[in-house]
N, C-alpha and C positions, 0 to 999 in steps of 0.2 A: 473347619473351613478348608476346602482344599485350595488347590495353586490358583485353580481357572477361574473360583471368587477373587481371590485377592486379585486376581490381574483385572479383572470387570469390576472391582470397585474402586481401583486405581483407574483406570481409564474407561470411567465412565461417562457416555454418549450423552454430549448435549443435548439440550430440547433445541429443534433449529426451527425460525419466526424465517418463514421465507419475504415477509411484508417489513423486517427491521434488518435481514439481507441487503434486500433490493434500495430499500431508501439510505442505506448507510455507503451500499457500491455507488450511489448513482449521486450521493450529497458529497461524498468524501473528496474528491476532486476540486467540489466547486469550493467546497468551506477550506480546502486548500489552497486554492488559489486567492480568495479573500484573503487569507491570514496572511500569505506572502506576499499581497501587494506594498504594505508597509518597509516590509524589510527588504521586499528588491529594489524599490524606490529609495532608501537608503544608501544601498549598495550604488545603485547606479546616478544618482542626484539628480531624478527626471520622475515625477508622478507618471507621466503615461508610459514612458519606458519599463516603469516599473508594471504595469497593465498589459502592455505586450506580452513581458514575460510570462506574467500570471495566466495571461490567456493561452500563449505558445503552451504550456504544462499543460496545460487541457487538452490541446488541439493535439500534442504532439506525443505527449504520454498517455493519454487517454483510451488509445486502439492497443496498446500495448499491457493498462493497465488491466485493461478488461479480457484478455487474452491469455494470461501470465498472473494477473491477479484473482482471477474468479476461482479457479482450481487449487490455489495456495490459501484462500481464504476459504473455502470450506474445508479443507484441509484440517484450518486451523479453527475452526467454529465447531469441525464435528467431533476435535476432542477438547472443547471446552478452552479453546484457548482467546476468550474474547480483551483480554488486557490490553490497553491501548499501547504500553513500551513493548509488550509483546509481540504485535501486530507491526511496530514498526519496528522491530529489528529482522522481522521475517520477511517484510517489503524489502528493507536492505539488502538483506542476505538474496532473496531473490531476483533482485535489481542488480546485482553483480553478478550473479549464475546467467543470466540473461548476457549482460555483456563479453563475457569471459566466452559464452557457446558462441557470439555471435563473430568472436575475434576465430575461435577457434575452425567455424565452419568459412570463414574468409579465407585462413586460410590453408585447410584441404582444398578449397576449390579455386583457390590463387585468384583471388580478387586483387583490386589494386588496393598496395600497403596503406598509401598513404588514407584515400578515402575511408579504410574500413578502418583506420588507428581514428580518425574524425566522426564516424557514423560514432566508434566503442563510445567514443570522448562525451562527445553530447548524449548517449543513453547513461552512460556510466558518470558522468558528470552532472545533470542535471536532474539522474535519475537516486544520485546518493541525497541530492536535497531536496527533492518531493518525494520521491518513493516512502522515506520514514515519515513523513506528514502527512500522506495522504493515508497510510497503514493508521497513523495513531487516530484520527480523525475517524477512518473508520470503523477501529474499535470504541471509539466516544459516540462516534452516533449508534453503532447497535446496540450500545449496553441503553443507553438511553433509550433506545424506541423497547428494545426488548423489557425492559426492568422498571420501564413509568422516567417520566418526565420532569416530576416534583421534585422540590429541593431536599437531598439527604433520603429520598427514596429509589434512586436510582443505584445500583451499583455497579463496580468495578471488577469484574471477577476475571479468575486466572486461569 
């Protein structure tokens, strides 16, 4: 076996379902914002405050997640990396790359301190607690759509 096997059987090329792609970019958000409605309504002691929030994460992460998220998630599907803690530690990771360039091009270009330390805050603050829930969510719905629906037929892969 030479080297250029062992490395193509090491990293080898998912089968990629553009139709459990699309439903798991375009569920991930919303099944994230349900999930967090409980627990931001905890946090704040208001059910609809807590539904603002859930909705503001759609409204507010959602152009950013499909922008920054389409490209890290093939990424990460086309070397078989569908695991849902997987998915959301690479949301993380890239939710903080995002805020860190965005501190960083404020200031080359001398924006004002305080606004761009506020814009960081709220991408990098709200984006360390949906970014990994909406990554894990979308790794549970594509393994789902891609791998069947049934109980214990579904899997979990790495």
């Amino acid at each position: 076996m030479t080297a250029k096997t062992k490395r193509s059987e090491r990293t080898r090329k998912a089968d990629f379902n553009m139709t459990a792609f699309l439903g798991a970019l375009f569920g991930a958000p919303f099944l994230g914002a349900v999930v967090s409605v409980p627990f931001a309504a905890l946090l704040t002691g208001s059910i609809p405050v807590g539904f603002i929030i859930a909705l503001y994460s759609v409204l507010g992460g959602g152009p950013l997640y499909l922008l920054f998220g389409i490209p890290v998630l093939i990424y990460a599907l086309d070397r078989n990396w569908s695991n849902p803690v997987v998915l959301a530690a690479l949301a993380l990771a890239t939710n903080l790359t995002m805020a860190a360039v965005y501190l960083l091009v404020a200031w080359l270009f001398g924006f004002d301190t305080d606004t761009s330390w506020s814009i960081a805050l709220v991408i990098g603050g709200y984006g360390c607690l949906f970014a990994p829930l909406w990554g894990a969510m979308f790794g549970l719905i594509y393994t789902q759509i891609r791998f069947g629906f049934g109980l214990g037929q579904g899997r979990i892969a790495s």
